[in-house]
N, C-alpha and C positions, 0 to 999 in steps of 0.2 A: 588365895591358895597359890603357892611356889610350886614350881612344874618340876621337880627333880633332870636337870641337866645332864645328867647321866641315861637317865630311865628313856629320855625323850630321842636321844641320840642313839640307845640299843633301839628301840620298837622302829626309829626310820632307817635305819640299818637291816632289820627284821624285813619290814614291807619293801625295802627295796631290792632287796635279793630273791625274795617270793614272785617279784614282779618280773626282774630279769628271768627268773626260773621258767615263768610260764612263759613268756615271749621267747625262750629255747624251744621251750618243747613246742610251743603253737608253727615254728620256725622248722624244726626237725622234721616235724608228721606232715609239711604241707609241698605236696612234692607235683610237677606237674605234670596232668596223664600225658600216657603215650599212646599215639595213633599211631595207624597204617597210612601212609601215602595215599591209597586210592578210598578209603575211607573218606578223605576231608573234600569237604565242601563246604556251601553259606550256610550252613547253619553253622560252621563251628568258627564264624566271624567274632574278632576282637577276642579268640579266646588263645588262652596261652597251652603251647602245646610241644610233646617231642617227637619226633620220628627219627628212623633210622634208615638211611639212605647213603646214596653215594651221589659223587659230585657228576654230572654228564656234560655240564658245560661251566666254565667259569670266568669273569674279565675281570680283572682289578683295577678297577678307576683311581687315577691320584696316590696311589697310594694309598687311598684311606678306605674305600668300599671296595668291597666285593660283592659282585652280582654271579650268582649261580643260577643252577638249574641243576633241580635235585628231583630223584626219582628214578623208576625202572623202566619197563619195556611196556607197562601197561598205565601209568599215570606219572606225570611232570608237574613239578610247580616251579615261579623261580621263587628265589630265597635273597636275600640282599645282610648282608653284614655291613656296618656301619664302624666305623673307626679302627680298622686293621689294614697292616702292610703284606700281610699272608695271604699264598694261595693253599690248595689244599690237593693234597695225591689224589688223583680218579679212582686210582688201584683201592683204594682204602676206604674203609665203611665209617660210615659218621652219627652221632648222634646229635642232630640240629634241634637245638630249645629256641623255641619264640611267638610271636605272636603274628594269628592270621591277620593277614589283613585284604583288605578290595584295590585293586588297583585295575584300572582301566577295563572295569567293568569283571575281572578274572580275580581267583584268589592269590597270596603269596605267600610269602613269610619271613617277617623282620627278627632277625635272628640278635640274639643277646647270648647264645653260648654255642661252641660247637667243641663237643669232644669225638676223641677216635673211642669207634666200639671196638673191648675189648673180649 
């Protein structure tokens, strides 16, 4: 039986754009919740999350991390950004995306994105 060389190369063309398609849309719909600062605690260890806050304190080590301290008047965490030469306005509200983690027995959060709330 001869595989039509034509027909073999439409159907992996087919399946492969079906496949990209899903892995868009599985991509699109998977968005990460958003908590309240005073909200978080161990239970929501190793899990990826956003809040919005403002900066209360901040040091920029090397050039490459910045270590914060994000939160209001009734709960603090710090926060630690890894590979940036930026610091960030106090005056200005943030949306910090990352994941809790334990550090020295307290929570934190290793941050992988931080935009301004608009």
């Amino acid at each position: 039986m001869i595989i039509d060389t034509h027909k073999l190369i439409k159907y992996s063309l087919i399946t492969f754009l079906l496949f990209i398609s899903i892995v868009f849309i599985i991509d699109y719909n998977h968005k990460v919740p958003t908590s309240k600062i005073e909200e978080l605690g161990l239970k929501d260890l190793n899990k990826y999350i956003s809040v919005e806050s403002k900066t209360l304190k901040q040091n920029l080590i090397n050039n490459k991390t910045l270590f914060l301290t994000i939160g209001n008047k009734n709960k603090t965490i710090p926060a630690i950004f890894f590979n940036t030469n930026k610091t960030l306005n106090p005056k200005s509200s943030y949306i910090f995306t990352g994941k809790i983690t334990l550090y020295q027995k307290e929570i934190e959060l290793i941050l992988y994105e931080v935009k301004i709330k608009e």
